[in-house]
N, C-alpha and C positions, 0 to 999 in steps of 0.2 A: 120582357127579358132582354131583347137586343138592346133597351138603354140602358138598362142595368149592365150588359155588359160591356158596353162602349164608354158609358161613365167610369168601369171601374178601370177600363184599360187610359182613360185616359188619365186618372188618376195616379194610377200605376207609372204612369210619363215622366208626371210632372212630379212625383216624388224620386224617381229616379234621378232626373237634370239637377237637382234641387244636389243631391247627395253626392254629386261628383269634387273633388278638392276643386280650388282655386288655382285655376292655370295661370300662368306669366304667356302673355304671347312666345310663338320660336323665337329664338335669340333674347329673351328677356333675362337677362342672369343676373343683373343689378348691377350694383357698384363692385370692379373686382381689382384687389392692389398685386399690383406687379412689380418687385423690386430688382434692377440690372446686377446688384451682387449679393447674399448671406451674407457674407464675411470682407470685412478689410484688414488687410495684414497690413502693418506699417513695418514690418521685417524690423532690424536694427536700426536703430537712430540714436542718437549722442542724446543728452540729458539734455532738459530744454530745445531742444527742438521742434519742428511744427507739427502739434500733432491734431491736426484739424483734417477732416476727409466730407467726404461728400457719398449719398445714394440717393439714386434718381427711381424716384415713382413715376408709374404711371397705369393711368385707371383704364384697364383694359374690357371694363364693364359697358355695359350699354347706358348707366344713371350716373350722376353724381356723386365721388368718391370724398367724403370727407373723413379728414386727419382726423379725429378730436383733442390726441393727445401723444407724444412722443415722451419716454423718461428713462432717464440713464440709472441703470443697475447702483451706481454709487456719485459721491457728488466730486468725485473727479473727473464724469462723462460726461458735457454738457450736449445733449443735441436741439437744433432750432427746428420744428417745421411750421410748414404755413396751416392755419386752418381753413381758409378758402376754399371751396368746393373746387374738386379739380372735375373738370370735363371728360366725360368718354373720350378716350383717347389723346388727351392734355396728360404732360409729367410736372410734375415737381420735385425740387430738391429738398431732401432733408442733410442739414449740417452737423453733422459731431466733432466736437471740439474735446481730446485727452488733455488733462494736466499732465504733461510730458516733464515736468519738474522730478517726478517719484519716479524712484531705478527701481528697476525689475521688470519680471512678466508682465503684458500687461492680456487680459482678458476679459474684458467689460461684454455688455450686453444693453443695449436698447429696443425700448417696447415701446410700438408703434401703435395704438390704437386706433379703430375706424367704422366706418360703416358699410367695410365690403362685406360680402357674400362668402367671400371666399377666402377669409384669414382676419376676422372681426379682430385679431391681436396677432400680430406676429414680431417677433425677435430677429434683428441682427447683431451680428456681433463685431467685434474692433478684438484686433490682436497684435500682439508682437513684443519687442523688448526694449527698453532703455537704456543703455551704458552710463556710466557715473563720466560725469564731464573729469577730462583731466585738470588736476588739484594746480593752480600756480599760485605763489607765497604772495599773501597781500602786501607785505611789505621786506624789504631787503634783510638777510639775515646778518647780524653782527660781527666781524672776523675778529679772531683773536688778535693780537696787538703783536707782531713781531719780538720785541725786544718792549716785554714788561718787565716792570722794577721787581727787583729780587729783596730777599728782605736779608740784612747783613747779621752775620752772630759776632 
């Protein structure tokens, strides 16, 4: 009777240890993106002008944070990122570049995809407005001729 019961208590153990999730050591949280802004407002800017900005990542995770994929809401947002694994605690930059050529609002969105833990997709965004460049005449306008010929009756 006491193996019997020593067998089932140790069975009872070892189903137990068996049945617990899968822990990550303290501090194990993975790969985690951190980006320094949401949002970049380029506020007012003349037509054509630069409409290129910058956000700076950085992998505040304890693994290797990789990019896979950045893409801009329309194909007038171009953004660049790297795919290199960034290191715990390494930043990188991602570039967006506006077609600043088209007036109006502007309100784009780029989607950043990754292999964090803690925002596998996240969105920033780019805002602000355009002004129509001031119009000047491609070429000189014609004046009337002071003292044009009259026609006689």
């Amino acid at each position: 009777m006491k193996q019997f019961l020593l067998t089932l208590g140790f069975g009872l153990f070892t189903l137990g240890a068996m049945a617990q999730p899968e822990m990550k050591p303290v501090g194990g949280t993975g790969p985690m993106l951190s980006i320094d802004k949401e949002v970049h407002d380029y506020g007012t800017m003349a037509q054509g002008g630069n409409g290129e900005c910058e956000f700076v990542v950085t992998n505040t995770g304890d693994q290797p944070l990789i990019i896979s994929q950045c893409q801009g809401s329309c194909g007038c947002t171009v953004p660049q990122c790297e795919t290199a694994p960034i290191k715990p605690g390494a930043k990188s930059v991602i570039k967006v570049k506006y077609d600043s050529t088209r007036v109006g609002p502007i309100n784009k969105s780029v989607t950043i995809t990754s292999n964090a833990t803690n925002a596998p997709s996240k969105v920033i965004t780019i805002k602000g407005t355009i002004e129509a460049a001031a119009t000047t005449p491609t070429s000189p306008e014609k004046e009337a001729a002071p003292m044009a010929p009259t026609e006689k009756h």
